[in-house]
C-alpha positions in Angstrom: 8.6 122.2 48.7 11.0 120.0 49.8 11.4 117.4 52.4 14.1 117.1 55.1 15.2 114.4 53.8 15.1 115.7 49.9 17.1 118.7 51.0 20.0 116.3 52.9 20.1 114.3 49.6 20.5 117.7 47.5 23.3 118.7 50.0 25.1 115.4 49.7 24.3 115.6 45.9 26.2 119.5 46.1 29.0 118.3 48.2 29.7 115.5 46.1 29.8 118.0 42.8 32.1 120.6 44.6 34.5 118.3 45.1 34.8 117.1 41.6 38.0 118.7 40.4 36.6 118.4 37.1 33.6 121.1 38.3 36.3 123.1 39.4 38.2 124.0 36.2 38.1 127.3 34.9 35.9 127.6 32.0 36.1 130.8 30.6 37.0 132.0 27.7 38.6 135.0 28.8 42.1 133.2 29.1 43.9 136.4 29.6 41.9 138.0 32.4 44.1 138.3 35.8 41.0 136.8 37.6 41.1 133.6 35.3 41.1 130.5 37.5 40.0 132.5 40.1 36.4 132.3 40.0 34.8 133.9 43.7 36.9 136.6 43.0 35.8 136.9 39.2 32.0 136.4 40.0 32.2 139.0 43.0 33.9 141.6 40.9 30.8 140.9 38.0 28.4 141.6 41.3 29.8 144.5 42.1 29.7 146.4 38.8 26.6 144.6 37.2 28.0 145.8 33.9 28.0 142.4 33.1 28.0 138.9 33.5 31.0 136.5 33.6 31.9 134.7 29.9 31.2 131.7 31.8 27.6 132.3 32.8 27.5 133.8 29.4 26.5 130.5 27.4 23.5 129.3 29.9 22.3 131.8 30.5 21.5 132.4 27.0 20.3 129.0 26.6 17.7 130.1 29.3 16.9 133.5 27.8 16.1 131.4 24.3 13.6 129.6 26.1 11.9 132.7 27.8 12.1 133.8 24.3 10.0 131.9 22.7 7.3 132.1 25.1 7.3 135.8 24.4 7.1 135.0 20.6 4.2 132.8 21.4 2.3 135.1 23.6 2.8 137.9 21.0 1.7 136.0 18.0 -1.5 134.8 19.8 -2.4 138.4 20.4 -1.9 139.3 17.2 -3.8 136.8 15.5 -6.6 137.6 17.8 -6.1 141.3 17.2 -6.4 140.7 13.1 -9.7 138.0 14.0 -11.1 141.3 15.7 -10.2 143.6 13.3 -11.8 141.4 10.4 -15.0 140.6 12.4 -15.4 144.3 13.1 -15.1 145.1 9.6 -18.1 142.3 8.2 -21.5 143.3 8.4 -23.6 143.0 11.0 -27.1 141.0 10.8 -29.8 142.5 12.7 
């Protein structure tokens, strides 16, 4: 959790990026939409019919989905190497 004092930083931090005209540049690749360059009204539209997201949120958000990706991969190869470990052990004899 954050402090006070961290969270006035991040606001100054924010404030500082929304003024940057160079953050505020268009950059979709949808060049021929009627909403281009006119991003609230773009990303409320997407909101509204959740059919899907902007082309701009298109490329991180993929970038994020790679990354829960691969934890997925991970989780479901260690299962099934520990699913073939107890398939093999249950198929050795036993000693008594």
């Amino acid at each position: 959790m954050r402090t006070k004092e961290e969270y006035y930083d991040l606001v100054l931090e924010n404030r500082k990026i929304a003024c940057n005209p160079e953050h505020l540049k268009c950059t979709c690749t949808q060049t021929l939409c009627e909403w281009h360059g006119r991003c609230r009204e773009c990303v409320a539209l997407h909101r509204y019919h959740q059919d899907h997201v902007p082309a701009c949120f298109q490329t991180f958000i993929n970038d994020k989905l790679k990354g829960i990706v691969k934890i997925g991969e991970l989780t479901h190869q260690r299962n099934t190497e520990n699913m073939l470990k107890n398939k093999i052990k249950s198929t050795l004899p036993q000693n008594k």
